[in-house]
LUMMI-691968 format. One record per atom (N, C-alpha, C): x, y, z. Coordinates in steps of 0.02 Angstrom, whole numbers, plus 32768, in hexadecimal, padded with zeros to 4 digits. Example, Ala and Ser with C-alpha at 12.3 -4.5 7.8 and 13.67 -1.06 7.14 Angstrom:
82947EE48186/82677F1F8186/82947F5B8186/82827F908162/82AC7FCB8165/82858002818A/
% end
This chain:
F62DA68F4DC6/F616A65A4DF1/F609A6724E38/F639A68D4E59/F627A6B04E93/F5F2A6DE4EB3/F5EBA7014E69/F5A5A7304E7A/F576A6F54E68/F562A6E34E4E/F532A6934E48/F52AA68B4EB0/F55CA65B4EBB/F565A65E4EE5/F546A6994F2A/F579A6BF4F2A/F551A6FC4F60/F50CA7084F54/F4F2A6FF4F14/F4A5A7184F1D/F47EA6EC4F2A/F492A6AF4F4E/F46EA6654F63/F44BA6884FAD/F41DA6904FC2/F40BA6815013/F3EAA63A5025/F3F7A6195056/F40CA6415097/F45FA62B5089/F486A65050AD/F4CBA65050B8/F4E4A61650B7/F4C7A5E950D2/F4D2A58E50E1/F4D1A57D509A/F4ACA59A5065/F4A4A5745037/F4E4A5874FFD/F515A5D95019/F557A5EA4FF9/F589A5BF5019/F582A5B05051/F5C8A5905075/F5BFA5465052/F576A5315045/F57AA4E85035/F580A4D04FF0/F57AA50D4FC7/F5A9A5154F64/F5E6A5094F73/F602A54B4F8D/F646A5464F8E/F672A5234F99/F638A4D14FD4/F661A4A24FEB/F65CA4804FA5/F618A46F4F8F/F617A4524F51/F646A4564F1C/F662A4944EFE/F679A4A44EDD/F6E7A4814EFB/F6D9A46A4F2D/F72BA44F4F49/F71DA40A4F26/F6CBA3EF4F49/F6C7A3A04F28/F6B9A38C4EF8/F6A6A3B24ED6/F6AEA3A44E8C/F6E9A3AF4E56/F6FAA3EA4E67/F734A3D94E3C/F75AA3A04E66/F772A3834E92/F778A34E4EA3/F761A31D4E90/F724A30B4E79/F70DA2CA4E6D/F6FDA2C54E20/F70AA3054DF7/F707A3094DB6/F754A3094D9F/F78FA3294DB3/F7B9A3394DAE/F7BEA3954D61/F775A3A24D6C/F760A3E04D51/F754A4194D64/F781A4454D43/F755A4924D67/F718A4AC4D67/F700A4C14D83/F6B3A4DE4D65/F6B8A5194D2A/F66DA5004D1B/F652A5474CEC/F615A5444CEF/F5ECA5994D02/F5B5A59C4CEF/F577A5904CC5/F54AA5614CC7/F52CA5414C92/F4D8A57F4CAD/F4D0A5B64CA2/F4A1A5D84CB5/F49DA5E74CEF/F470A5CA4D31/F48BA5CA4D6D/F496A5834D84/F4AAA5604D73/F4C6A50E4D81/F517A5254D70/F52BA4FB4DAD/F577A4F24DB2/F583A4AF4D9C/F5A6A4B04D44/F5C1A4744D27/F617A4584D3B/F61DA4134D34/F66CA4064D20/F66FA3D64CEF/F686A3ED4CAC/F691A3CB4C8D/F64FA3C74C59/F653A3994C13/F600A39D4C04/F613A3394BD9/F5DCA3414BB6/F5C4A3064B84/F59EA31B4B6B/F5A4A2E84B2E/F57EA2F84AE6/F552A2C24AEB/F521A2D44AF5/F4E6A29F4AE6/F4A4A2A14A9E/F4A2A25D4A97/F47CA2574A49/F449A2324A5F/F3FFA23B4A47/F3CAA2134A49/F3BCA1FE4A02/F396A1C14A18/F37BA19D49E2/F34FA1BB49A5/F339A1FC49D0/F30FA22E4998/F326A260497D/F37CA25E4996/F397A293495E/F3A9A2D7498C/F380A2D549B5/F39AA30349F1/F3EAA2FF4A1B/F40CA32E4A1A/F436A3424A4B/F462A37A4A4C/F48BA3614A75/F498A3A84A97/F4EBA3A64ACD/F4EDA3CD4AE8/F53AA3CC4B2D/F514A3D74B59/F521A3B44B8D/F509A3CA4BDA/F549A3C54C03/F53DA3D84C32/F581A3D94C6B/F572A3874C88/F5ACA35F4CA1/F5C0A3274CA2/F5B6A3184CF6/F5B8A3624D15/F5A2A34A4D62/F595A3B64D69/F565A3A94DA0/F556A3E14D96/F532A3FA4DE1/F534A4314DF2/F4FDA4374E2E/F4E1A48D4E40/F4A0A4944E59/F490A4DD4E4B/F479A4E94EB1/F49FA5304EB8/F492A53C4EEA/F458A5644EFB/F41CA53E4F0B/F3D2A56A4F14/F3ACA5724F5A/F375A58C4F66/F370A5A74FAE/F360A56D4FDF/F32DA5314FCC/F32DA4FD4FD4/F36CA4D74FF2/F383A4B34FDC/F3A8A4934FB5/F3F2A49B4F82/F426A4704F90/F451A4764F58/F43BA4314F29/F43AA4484EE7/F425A41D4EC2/F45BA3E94EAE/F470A3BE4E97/F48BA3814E79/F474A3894E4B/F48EA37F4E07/F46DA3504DC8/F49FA3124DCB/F482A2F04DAF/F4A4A2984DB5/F482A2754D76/F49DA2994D33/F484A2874CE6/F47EA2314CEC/F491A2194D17/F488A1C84CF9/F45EA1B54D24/F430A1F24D62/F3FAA1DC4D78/F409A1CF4DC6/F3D5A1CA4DF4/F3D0A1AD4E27/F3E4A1724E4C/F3C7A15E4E21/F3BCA1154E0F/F411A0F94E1B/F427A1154DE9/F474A0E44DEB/F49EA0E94E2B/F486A1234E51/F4AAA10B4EA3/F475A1044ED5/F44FA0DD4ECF/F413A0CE4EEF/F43DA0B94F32/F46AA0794F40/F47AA05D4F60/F4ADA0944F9F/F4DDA0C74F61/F507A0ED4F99/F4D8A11E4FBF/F497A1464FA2/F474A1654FAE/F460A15F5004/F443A10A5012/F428A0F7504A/F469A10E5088/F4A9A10E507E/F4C6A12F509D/F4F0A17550A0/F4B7A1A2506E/F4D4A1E8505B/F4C5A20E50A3/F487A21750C3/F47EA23A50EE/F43DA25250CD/F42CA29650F3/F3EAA2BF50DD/F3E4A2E050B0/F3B9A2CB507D/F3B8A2C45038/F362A2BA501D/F353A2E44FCD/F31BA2BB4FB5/F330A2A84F80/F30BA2B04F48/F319A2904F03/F2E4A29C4ED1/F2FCA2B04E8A/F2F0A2AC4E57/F2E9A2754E2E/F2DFA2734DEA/F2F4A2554DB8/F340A25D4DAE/F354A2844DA3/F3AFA2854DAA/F3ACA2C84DCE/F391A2CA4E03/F3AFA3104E41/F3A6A2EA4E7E/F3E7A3044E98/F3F1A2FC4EE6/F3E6A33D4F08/F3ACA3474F27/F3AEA3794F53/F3CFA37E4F97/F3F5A3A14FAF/F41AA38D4FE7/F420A3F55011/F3E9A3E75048/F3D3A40F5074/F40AA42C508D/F435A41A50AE/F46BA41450E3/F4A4A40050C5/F4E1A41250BB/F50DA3DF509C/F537A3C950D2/F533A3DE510E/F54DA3CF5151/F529A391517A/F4FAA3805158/F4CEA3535175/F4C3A30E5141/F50EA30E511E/F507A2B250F8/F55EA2BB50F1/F564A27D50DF/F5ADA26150E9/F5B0A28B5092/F5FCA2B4509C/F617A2D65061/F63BA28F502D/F65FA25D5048/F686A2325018/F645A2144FFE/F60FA1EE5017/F5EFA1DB4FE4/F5C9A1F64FB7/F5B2A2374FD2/F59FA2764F9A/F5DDA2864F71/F614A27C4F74/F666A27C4F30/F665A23A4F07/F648A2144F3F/F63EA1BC4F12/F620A1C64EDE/F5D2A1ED4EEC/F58EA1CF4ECC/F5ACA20E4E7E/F5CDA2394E99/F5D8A27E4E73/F5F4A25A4E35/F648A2384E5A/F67FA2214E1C/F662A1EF4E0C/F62CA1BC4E0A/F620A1874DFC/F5CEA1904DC4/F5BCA1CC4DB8/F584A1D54D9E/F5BAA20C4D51/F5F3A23E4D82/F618A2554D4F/F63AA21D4D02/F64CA1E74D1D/F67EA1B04D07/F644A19A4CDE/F613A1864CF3/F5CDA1724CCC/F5C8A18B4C80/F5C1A1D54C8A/F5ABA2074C46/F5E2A2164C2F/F61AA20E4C43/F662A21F4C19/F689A1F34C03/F662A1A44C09/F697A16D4BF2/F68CA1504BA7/F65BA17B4B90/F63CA1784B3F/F622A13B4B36/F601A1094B75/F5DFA0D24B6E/F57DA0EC4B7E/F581A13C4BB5/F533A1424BBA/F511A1254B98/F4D0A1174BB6/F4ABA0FF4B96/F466A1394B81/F454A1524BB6/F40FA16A4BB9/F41BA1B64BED/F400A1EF4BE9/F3FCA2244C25/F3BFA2054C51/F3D0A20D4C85/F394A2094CBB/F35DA2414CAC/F34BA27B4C98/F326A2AD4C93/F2FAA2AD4C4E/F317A2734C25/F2E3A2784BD5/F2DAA2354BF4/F304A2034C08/F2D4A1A44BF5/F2EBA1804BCB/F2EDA1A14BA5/F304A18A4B49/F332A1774B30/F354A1564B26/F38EA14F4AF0/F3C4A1684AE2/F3F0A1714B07/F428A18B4ACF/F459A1844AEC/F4A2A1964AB3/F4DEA18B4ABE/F51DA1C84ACC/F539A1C84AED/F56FA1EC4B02/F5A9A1FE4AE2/F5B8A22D4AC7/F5FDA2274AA3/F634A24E4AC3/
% end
């Protein structure tokens, strides 16, 4: 994970994983593991209506030159409301791009984190934000 890490430029974008990596296992109550170069905690089993599925990590985020990425499997959408007071930020279909992580409030980025985590791990999901479609969580 660390070399992941160190080979991020610019430097802002290693100091601002590493913070990641405090608030999430915080707001997951999970350690990480490498899911390729995405930093997972935790995963879910998701099933579509067509027979498709698979494990994905349950909260997740990738440190890139841009941007630190968010994934937020239950979508955008479902913290639409905490979002308006995240700070400087864009958005995906289920990605939070977040430039700066010094430049938005950290507790409601742990809110939107544990509250999108609790989502895909309470075996009620409904749907991933990234297919549209259908399916259920186990």
């Amino acid at each position: 994970m660390e070399e992941l890490i160190g080979s991020v430029t610019p430097r802002v974008r290693q100091e601002d994983a590493r913070t990641m990596l405090t608030l999430m296992r915080r707001a997951t109550g999970e350690e990480p593991a490498l899911w390729g170069r995405i930093i997972g905690f935790g995963t879910y089993h998701y099933r579509y209506d067509t027979g498709r599925e698979g494990d994905a990590p349950a909260a997740a985020f990738a440190p890139r030159r841009q941007a630190t990425t968010v994934y937020l499997p239950d979508g955008v959408g479902a913290h639409a409301e905490a979002l308006t007071t995240l700070g400087a930020h864009s958005t995906g279909v289920g990605c939070l791009y977040i430039p700066r992580l010094d430049q938005l409030d950290p507790v409601v980025l742990e809110q939107i984190i544990a509250s999108s985590f609790t989502a895909v791990t309470a075996g009620t999901f409904e749907h991933r934000a990234r297919e549209g479609g259908s399916a259920t969580a186990s």
